[in-house]
PANUKOL-484133 format. One record per residue (C-alpha): residue number from 1; x, y, z. Coordinates in steps of 0.5 Angstrom, whole numbers. Example, Ala and Ser with C-alpha at 12.3 -4.5 7.8 and 13.67 -1.06 7.14 Angstrom:
! PANUKOL-484133
+-----+-------+-------+-------+
!   n !    c1 !    c2 !    c3 !
+-----+-------+-------+-------+
!   1 !    25 !    -9 !    16 !
!   2 !    27 !    -2 !    14 !
+-----+-------+-------+-------+
END
This chain:
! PANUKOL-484133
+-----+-------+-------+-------+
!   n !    c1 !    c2 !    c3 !
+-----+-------+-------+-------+
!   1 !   -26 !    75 !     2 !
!   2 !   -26 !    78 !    -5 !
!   3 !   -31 !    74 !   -10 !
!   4 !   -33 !    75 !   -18 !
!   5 !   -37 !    71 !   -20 !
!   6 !   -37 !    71 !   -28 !
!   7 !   -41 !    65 !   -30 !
!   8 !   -45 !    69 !   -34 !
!   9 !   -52 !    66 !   -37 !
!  10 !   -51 !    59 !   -35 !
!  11 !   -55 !    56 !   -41 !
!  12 !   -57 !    48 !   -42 !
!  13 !   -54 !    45 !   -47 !
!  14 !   -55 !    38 !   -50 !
!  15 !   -52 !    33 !   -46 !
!  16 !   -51 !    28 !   -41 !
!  17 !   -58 !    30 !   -38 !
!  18 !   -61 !    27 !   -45 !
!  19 !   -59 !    20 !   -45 !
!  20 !   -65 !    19 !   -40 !
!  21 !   -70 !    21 !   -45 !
!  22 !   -66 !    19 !   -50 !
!  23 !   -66 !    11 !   -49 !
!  24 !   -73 !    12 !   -47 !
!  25 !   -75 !    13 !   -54 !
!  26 !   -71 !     9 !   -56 !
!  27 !   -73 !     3 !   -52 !
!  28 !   -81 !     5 !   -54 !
!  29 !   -79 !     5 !   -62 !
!  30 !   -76 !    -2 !   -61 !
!  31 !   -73 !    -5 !   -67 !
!  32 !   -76 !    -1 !   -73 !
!  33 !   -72 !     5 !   -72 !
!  34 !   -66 !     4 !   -77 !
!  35 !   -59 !     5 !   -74 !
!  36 !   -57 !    11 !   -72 !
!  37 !   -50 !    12 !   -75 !
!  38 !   -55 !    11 !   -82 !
!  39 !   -59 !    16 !   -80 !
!  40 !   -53 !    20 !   -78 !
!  41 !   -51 !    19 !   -85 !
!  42 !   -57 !    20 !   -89 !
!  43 !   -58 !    28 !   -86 !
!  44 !   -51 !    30 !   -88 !
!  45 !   -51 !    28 !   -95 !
!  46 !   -57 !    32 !   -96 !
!  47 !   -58 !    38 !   -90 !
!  48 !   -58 !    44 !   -93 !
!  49 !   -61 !    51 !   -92 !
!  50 !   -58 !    54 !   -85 !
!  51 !   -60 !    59 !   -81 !
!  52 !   -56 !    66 !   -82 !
!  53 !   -54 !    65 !   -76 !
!  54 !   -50 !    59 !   -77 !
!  55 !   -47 !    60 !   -84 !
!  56 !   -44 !    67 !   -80 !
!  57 !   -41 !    62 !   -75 !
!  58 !   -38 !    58 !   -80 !
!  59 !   -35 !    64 !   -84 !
!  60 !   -32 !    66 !   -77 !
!  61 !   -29 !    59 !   -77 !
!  62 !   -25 !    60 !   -83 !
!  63 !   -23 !    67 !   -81 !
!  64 !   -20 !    65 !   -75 !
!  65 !   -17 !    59 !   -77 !
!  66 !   -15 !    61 !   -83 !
!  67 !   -11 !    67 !   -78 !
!  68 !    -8 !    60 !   -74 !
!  69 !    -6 !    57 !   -81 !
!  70 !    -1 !    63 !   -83 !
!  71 !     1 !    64 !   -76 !
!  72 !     3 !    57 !   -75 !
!  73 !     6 !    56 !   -82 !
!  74 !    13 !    57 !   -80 !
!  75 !    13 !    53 !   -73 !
!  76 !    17 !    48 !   -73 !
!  77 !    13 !    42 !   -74 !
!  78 !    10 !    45 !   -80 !
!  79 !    17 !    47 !   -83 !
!  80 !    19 !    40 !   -81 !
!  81 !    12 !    36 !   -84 !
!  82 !    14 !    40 !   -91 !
!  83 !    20 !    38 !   -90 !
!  84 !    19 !    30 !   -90 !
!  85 !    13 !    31 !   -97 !
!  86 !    17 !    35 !  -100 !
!  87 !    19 !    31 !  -105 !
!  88 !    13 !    26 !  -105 !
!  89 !     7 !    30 !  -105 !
!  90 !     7 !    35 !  -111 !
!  91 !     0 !    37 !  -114 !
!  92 !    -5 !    42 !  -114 !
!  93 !    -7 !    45 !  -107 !
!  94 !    -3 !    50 !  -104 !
!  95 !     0 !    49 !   -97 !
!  96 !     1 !    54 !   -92 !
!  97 !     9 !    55 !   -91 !
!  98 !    10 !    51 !   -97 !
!  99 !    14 !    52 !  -103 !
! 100 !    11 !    49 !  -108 !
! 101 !     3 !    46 !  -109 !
! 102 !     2 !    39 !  -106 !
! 103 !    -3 !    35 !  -107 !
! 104 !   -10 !    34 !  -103 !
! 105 !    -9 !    29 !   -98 !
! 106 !    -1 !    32 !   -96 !
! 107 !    -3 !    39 !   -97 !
! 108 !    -9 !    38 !   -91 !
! 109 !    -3 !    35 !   -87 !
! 110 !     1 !    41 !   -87 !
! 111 !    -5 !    46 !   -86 !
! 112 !    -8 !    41 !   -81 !
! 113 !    -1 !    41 !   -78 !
! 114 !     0 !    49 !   -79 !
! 115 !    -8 !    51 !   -76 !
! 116 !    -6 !    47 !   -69 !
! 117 !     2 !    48 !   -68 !
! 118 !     1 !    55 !   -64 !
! 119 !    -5 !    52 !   -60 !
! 120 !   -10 !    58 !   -62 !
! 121 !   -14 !    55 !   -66 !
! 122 !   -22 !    54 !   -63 !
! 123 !   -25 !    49 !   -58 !
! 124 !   -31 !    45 !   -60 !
! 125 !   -34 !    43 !   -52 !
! 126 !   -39 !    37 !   -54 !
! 127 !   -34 !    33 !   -59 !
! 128 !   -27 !    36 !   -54 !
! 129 !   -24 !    37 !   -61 !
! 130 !   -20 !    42 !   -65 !
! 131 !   -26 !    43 !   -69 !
! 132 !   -24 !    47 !   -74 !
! 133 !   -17 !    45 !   -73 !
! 134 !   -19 !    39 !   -77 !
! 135 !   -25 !    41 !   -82 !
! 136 !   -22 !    47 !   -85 !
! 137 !   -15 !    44 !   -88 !
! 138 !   -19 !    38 !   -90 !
! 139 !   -25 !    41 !   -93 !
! 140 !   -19 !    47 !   -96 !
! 141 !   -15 !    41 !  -100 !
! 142 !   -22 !    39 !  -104 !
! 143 !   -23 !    45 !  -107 !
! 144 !   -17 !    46 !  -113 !
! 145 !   -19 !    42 !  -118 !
! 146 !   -27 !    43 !  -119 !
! 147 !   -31 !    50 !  -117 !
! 148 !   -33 !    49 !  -110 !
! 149 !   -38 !    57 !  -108 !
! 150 !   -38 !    58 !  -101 !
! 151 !   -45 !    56 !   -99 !
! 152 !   -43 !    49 !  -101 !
! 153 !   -36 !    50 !   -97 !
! 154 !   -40 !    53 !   -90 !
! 155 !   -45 !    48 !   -92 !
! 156 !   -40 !    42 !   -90 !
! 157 !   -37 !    45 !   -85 !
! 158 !   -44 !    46 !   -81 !
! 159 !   -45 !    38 !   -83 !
! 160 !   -38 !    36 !   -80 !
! 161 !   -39 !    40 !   -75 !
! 162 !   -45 !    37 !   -72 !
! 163 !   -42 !    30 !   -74 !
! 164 !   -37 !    32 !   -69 !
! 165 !   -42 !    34 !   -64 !
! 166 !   -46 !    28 !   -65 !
! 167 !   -41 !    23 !   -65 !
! 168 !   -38 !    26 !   -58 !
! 169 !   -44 !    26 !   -55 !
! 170 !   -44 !    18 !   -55 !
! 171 !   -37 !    17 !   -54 !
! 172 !   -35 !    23 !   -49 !
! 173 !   -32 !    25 !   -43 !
! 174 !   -30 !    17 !   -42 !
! 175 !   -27 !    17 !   -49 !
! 176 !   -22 !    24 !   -47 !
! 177 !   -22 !    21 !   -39 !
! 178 !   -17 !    15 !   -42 !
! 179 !   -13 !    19 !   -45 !
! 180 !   -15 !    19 !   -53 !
! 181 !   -14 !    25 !   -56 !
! 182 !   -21 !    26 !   -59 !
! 183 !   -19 !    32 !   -65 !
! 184 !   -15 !    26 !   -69 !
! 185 !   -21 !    19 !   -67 !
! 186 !   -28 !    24 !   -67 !
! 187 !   -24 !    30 !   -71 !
! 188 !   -23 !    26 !   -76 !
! 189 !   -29 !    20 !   -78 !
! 190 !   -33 !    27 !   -78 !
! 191 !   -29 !    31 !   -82 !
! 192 !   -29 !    25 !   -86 !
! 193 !   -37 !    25 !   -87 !
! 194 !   -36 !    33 !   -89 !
! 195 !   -31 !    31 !   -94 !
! 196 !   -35 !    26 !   -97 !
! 197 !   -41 !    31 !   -97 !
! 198 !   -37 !    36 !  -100 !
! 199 !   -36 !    32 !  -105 !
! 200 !   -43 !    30 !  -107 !
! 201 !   -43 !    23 !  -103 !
! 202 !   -49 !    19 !  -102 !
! 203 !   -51 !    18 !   -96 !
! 204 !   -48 !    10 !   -97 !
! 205 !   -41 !    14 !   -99 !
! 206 !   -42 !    19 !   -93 !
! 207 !   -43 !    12 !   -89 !
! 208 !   -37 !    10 !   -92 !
! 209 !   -33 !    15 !   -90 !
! 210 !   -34 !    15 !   -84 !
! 211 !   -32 !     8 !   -83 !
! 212 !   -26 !     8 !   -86 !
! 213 !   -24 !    14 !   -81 !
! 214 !   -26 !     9 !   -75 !
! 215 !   -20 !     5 !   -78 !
! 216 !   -15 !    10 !   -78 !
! 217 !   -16 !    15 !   -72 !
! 218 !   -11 !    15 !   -67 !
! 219 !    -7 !    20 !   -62 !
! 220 !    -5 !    20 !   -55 !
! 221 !    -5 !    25 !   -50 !
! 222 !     2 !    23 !   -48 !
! 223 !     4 !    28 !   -54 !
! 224 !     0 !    34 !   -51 !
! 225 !     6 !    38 !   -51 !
! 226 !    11 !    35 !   -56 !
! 227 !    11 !    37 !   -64 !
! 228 !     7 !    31 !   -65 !
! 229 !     0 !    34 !   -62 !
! 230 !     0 !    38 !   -68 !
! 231 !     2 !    34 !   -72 !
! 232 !    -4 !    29 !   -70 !
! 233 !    -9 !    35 !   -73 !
! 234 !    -5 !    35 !   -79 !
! 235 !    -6 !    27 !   -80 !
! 236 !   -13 !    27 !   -79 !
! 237 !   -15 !    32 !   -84 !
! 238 !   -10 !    28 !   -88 !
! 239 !   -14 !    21 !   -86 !
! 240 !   -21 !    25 !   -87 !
! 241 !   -19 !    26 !   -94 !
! 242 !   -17 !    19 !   -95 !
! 243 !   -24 !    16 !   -92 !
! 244 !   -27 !    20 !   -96 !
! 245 !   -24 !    19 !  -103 !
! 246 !   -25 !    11 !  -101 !
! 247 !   -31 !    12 !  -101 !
! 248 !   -32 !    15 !  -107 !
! 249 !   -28 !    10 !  -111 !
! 250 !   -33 !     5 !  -109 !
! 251 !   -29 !     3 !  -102 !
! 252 !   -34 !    -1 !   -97 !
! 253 !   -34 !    -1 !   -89 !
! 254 !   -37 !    -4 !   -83 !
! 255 !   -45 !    -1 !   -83 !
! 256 !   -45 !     0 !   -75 !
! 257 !   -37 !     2 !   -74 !
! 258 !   -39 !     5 !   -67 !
! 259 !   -43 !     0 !   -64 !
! 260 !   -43 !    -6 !   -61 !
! 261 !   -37 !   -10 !   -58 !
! 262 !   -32 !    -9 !   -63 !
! 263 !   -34 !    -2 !   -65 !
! 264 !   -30 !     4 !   -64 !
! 265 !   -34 !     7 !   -58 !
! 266 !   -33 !     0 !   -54 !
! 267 !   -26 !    -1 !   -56 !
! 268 !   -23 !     7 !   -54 !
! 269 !   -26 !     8 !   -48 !
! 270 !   -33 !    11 !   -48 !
! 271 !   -39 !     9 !   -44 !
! 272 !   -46 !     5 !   -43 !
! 273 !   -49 !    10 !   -47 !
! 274 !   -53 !     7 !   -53 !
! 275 !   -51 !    10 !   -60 !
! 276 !   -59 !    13 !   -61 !
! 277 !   -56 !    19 !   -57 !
! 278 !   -53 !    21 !   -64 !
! 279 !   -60 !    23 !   -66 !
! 280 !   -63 !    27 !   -61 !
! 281 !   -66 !    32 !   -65 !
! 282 !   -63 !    32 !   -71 !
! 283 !   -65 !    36 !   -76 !
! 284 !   -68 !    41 !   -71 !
! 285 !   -62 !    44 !   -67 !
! 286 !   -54 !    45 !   -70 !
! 287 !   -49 !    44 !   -65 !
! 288 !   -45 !    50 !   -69 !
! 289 !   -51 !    54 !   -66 !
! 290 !   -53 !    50 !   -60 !
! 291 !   -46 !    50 !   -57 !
! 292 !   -42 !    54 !   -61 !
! 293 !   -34 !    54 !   -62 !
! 294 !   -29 !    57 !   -57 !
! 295 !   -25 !    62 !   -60 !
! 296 !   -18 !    63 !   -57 !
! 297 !   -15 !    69 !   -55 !
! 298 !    -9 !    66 !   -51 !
! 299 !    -4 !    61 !   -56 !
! 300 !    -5 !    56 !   -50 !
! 301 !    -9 !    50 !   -49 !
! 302 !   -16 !    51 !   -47 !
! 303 !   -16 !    48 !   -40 !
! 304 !   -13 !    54 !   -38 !
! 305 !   -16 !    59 !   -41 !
! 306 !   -21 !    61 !   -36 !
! 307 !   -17 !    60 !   -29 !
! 308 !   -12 !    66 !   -33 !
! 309 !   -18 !    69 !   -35 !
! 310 !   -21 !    70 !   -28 !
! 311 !   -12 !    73 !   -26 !
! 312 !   -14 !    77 !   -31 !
! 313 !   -21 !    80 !   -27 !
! 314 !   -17 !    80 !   -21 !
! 315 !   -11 !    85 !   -23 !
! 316 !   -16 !    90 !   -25 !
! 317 !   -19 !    90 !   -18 !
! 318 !   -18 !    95 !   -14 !
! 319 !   -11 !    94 !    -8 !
! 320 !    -8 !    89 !   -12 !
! 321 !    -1 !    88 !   -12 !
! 322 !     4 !    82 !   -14 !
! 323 !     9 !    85 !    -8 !
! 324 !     2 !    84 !    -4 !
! 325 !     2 !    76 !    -6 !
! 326 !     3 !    69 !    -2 !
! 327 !     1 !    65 !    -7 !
! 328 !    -4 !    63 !   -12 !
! 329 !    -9 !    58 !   -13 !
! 330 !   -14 !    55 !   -19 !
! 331 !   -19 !    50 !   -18 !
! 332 !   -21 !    46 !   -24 !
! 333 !   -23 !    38 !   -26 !
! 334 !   -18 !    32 !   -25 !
! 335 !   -19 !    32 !   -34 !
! 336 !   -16 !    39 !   -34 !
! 337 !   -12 !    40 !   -29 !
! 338 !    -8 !    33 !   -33 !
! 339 !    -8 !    37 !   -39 !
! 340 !    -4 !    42 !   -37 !
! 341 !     2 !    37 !   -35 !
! 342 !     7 !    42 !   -35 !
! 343 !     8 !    46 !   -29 !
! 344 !    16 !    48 !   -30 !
! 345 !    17 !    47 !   -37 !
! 346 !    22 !    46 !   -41 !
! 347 !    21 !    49 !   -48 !
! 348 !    15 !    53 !   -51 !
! 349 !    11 !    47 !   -53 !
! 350 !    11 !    45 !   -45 !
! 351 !     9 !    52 !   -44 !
! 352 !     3 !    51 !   -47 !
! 353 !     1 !    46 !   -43 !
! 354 !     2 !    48 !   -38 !
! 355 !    -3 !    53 !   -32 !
! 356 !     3 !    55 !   -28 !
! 357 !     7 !    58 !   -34 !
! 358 !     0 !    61 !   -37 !
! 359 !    -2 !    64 !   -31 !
! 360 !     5 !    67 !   -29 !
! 361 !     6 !    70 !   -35 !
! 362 !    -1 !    74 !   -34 !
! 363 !     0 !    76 !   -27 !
! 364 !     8 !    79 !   -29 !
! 365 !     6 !    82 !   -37 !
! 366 !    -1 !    83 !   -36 !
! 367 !    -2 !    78 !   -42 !
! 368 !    -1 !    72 !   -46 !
! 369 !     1 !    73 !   -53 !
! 370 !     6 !    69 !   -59 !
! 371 !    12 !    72 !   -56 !
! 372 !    11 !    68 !   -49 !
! 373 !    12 !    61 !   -52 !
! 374 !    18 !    62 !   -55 !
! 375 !    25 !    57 !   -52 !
! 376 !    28 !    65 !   -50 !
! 377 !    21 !    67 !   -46 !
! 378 !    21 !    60 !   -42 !
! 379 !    27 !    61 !   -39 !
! 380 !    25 !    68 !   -37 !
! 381 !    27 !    68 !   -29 !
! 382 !    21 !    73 !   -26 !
! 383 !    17 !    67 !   -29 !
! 384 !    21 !    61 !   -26 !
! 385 !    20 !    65 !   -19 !
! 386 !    13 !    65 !   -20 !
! 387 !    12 !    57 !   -22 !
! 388 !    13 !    55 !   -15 !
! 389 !     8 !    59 !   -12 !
! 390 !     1 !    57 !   -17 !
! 391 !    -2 !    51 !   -15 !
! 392 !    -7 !    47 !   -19 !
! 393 !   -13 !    43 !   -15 !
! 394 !   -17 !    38 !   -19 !
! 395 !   -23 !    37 !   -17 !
! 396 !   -28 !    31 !   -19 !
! 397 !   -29 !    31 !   -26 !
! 398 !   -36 !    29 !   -24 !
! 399 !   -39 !    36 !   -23 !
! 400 !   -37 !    39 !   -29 !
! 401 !   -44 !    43 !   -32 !
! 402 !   -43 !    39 !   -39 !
! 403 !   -37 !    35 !   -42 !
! 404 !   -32 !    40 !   -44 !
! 405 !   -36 !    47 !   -41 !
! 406 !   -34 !    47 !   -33 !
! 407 !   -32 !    53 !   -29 !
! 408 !   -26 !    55 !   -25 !
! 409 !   -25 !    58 !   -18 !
! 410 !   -17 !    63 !   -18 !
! 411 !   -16 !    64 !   -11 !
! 412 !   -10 !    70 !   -10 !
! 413 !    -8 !    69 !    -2 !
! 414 !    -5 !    75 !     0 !
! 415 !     1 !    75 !     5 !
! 416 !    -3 !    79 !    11 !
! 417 !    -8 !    73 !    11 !
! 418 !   -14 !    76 !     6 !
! 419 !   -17 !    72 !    -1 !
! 420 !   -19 !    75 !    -7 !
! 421 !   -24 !    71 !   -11 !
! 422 !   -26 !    70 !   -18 !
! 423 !   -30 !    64 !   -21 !
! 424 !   -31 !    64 !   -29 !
! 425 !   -34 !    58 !   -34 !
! 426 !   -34 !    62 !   -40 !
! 427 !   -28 !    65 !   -42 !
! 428 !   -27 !    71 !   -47 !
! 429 !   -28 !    67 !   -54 !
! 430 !   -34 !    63 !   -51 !
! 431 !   -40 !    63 !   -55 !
! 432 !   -43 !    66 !   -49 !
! 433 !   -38 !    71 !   -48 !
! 434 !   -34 !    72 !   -55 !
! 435 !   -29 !    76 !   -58 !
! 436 !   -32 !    82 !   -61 !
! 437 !   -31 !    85 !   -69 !
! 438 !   -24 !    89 !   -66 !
! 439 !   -22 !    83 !   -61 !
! 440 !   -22 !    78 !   -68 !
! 441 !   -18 !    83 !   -73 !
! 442 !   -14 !    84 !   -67 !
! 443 !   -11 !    77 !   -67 !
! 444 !   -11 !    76 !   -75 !
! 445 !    -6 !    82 !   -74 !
! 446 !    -2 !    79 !   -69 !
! 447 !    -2 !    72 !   -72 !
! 448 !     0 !    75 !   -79 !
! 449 !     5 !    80 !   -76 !
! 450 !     7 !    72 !   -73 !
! 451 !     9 !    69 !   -79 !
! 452 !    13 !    76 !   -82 !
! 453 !     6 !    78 !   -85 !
! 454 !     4 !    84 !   -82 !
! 455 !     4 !    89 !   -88 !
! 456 !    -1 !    84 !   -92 !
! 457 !    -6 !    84 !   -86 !
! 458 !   -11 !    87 !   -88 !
! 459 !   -12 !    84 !   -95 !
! 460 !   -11 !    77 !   -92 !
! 461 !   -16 !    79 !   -87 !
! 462 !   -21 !    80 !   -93 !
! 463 !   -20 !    75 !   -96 !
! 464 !   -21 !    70 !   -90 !
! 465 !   -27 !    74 !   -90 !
! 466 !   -30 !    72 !   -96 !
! 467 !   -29 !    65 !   -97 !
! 468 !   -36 !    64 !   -95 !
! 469 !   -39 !    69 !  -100 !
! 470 !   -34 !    65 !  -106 !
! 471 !   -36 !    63 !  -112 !
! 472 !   -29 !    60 !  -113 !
! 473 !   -26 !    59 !  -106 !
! 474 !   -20 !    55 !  -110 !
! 475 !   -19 !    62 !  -113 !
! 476 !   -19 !    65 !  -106 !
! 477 !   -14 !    61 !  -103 !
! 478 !    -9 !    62 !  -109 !
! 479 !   -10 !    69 !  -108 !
! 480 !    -9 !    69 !  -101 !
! 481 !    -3 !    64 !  -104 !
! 482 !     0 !    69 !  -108 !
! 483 !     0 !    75 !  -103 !
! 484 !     4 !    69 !   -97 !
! 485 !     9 !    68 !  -104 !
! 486 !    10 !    75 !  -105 !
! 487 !    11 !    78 !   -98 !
+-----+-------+-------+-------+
END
């Protein structure tokens, strides 16, 4: 039998292997250490002066975000949130597929909405969360009605990122293992603390924030695959903006809304682990730098990234055929394989969700790219022949490496009795196997292309690009506006 084996530099993360150490010092510190949600809030309020490294991650967020917001403001669920705000939120930031300005809390709805609706935005592995999906709109919508630089843009973003992760690494698997879809509850109270940063909270208002995020994330699984999981994202942006101007209107909330009996961790699923995990090494390590984004070259859910990933190693090896195929097989944990609930689709959305679909499109194109999710392409009948022969097996959640990071196993069975294998846990896009400058200006051209904006690519490009470096980011986004206008 055939093996590859990508799991290339199998690096420690912060995880699940911590909480030991961390309860430890938490019960030698005893009662005098303050509460870590307090202490969580008081580092974001003032964090500041990253390392290069991070604020270069950053911008490549909103670059690549923003490619998945021009690419997705057509989608029909974008089309149809515009349509429902069209009369009632009229103001003055610019929304990606509307016609007219709106104001912040809608217009972070819409781009939230628009940033998810193709499901090629980046992946967050410590929070399970859309990251950037949620950040990016949110933090965009707050900066139209006072001069915001781009330090102070990718400063927020950095913080709401590591509020994410740190938030996750309470909460999570068990909160993603019940069902919830952590980008609409984590996305939103840690977009929540970014917004409030973003617009000079103190560390009681950042707190603020937060808690009243706690009262109003929400969003099922049940809806991968359907056009309210976009919309999910879209709706914590907009309630991440909500909690934040409450906060600065003088809004109180629950100090502790995470622990205890009642707290939102308890209440949605997560584990025994105690709230000090939070914490750990805050102020010395950044999740942005420490686990880094996903960045999507495949319009899918990222549960399937890397069995289509190892398909793609497997067709390059030498003797291989499709003519020369039994049947295909992945290996993949019992929450992935549940993400990918769809094994005929019905419709483009379905076919998103669906490891069947994704991996026939790459044995039959050699390829997985926009025009593969359309209503036309999932009824294509070469694909339909291949369903039946590609199986999912879910192996115990339990030996996954660490939260949302595991590795996948693709066996292609040969009808003369051989096996080819390849095994792969950090797929193309991963921060250990990332997308390279070509690679990036390849998808911005494809998502702009998508959106019938092919022709303005390259000035979008720069733009995007340069949001980081801003003295005004409003006045970069109105020019990005009035190219998507004029094309």
């Amino acid at each position: 039998m055939a093996k590859i084996d990508l799991n290339n530099r199998q690096q420690g993360r912060m995880g699940t292997t911590m909480h030991a150490v961390t309860a430890q010092r938490a019960s030698q510190m005893g009662d005098q250490r303050k509460p870590a949600f307090r202490a969580l809030s008081e580092w974001a309020a003032g964090a500041c002066h990253f390392s290069p490294s991070a604020y270069r991650r950053g911008e490549g967020a909103f670059l690549d975000i923003s490619a998945c917001m021009i690419a997705g403001m057509n989608d029909v669920s974008t089309r149809s949130v515009v349509n429902v705000i069209a009369e009632d939120g009229l103001g003055q930031c610019f929304a990606f597929g509307a016609s007219g300005r709106v104001s912040a809390p809608w217009a972070a709805l819409i781009n939230g909405t628009a940033a998810h609706a193709l499901d090629f935005d980046d992946n967050f592995a410590p929070a399970f969360t859309h990251a950037t999906a949620v950040l990016a709109p949110a933090l965009l919508s707050l900066v139209n009605d006072r001069k915001v630089g781009g330090t102070a843009l990718i400063d927020a973003f950095i913080v709401g990122l590591e509020l994410q992760g740190r938030i996750g690494r309470l909460m999570q698997p068990a909160h993603y293992e019940r069902g919830w879809h952590s980008t609409s509850t984590i996305g939103a109270i840690g977009t929540a603390g970014a917004c409030a940063r973003l617009l000079g909270a103190t560390p009681d208002q950042v707190l603020a924030a937060m808690s009243a995020a706690t009262s109003m994330a929400a969003g099922s699984k049940l809806q991968f695959g359907s056009m309210m999981k976009p919309i999910h994202v879209g709706l914590a942006a907009k309630n991440a903006v909500l909690a934040a101007r409450f906060a600065m209107a003088g809004i109180s909330a629950n100090d502790d809304p995470l622990a205890g009996d009642w707290g939102f961790a308890a209440l949605t699923g997560a584990g025994d682990i105690g709230a000090e995990v939070m914490i750990e090494g805050l102020g010395e390590t950044l999740e942005i730098e420490v686990s880094g984004l996903l960045v999507k070259r495949f319009p899918c859910c990222g549960a399937a990234h890397r069995s289509v990933d190892a398909l793609e190693v497997l067709q390059r090896e030498p003797g291989f055929s499709m003519e020369a195929i039994d049947r295909i097989e992945t290996s993949l944990p019992e929450m992935a394989k549940r993400n990918l609930r769809f094994d005929s689709p019905t419709d483009e959305m379905e076919a998103r969700f669906s490891g069947t679909y994704c991996m026939a499109r790459m044995l039959v194109d050699g390829g997985l790219e926009l025009k593969h999710f359309t209503p036309e392409s999932v009824r294509d009948e070469r694909i339909a022949a291949w369903l039946p022969r590609i199986r999912l097996i879910a192996y115990d959640n339990a030996l996954m490496v660490d939260g949302a990071n595991f590795k996948t196993i693709t066996r292609v069975y040969l009808k003369d009795g051989g096996v080819m294998e390849a095994t792969v846990s950090h797929p193309k896009g991963s921060p250990e196997n990332p997308l390279n400058e070509d690679d990036l200006l390849a998808k911005f051209q494809a998502c702009c292309a998508w959106s019938g904006h092919a022709a303005a690519a390259e000035p979008l490009f720069e733009l995007a690009s340069a949001l980081g470096a801003a003295t005004d980011v409003g006045d970069v986004m109105a020019r990005i506006e009035r190219i998507l206008r004029i094309q």
